[in-house]
Structures are given as C-alpha cells and as structure tokens.
N, C-alpha and C positions, 0 to 999 in steps of 0.2 A: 497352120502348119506346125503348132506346137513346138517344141523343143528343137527345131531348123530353126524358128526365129532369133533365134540366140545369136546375137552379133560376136563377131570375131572378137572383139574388144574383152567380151562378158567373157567368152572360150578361154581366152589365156586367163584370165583372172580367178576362172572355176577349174581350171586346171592346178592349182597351185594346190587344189584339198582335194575330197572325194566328190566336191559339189556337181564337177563334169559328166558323172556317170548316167543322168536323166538326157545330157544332151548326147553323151558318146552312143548310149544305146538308139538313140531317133536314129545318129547318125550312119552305126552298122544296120539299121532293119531297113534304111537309106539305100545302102549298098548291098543289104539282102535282096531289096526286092528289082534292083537293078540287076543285079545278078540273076535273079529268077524269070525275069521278065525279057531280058537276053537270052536265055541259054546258055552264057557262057561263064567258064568257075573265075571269074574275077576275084574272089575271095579265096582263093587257094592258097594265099599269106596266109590266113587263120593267126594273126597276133591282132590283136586290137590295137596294140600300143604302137608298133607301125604304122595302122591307120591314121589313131589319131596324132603321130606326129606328122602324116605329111599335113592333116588342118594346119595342125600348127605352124610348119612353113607357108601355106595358104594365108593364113591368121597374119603371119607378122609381116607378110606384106603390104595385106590391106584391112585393117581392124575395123574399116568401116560395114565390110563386105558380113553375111551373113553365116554358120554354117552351113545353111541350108546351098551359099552358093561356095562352100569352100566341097562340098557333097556332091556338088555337080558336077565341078571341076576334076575332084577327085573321080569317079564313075567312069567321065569321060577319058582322062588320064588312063585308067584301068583297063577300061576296053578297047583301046587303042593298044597297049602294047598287046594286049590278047590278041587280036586279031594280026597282030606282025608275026607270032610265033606259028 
C-alpha cells in the first residue's frame, strides 16, 4: 500500500518539514479515488491542508493506527455527511 503504510506516529513527525508530501499525496489520490468510485464530490473542500489536519486529529489520537486507516476513517467521515445533505 506504499505510502498508507506510514504510521501515524511517522505522519506527525513528517509533518513538521516537507517530508509529508509523498504521504499527503497517497493520501488525497486515497480520497480521489473514493470520491470517484462514489460518485459523490467529497472533495469539494479542495484545500489539502484541511484534510490533512483532520489525519492529524486522527493521528494524535492514535499514533499507532496507520494513515492508510486515518484515510478510511476520514472517506467514511466524508461520505456520511455528503449523504445527510
């Protein structure tokens, strides 16, 4: 899974430089293709930096947890409120 393997831990630590941006981009082409694969515009935020702060409240809950499942969470997160509006 490449750059979802990045544990939470690794995420806030790669966040402090530019180092994050191999995993930030896995993690929007994550919710690209959740968004595509839905139908629905999940990504209509269009800021990155919103997204990846909510990993980071994901993250600093549980640093053991993976991006890949702060990604899931988040998606799920996302297309839940889509679907209330």
């Amino acid at each position: 899974m490449g750059a979802g393997n990045v544990s939470c831990k690794e995420w806030a630590q790669l966040r402090t430089s530019t180092e994050y941006f191999s995993a930030g981009n896995w993690l929007l082409g994550f919710l690209s293709a959740t968004a595509w694969n839905s139908g629905k515009d999940i990504l209509s935020v269009k800021n990155a930096e919103i997204l990846f702060k909510k990993v980071d409240e994901f993250c600093s809950k549980d640093p053991d947890q993976s991006i890949a499942d702060a990604a899931v969470g988040l998606s799920d997160q996302m297309l839940d409120k889509f679907s209330v509006k």
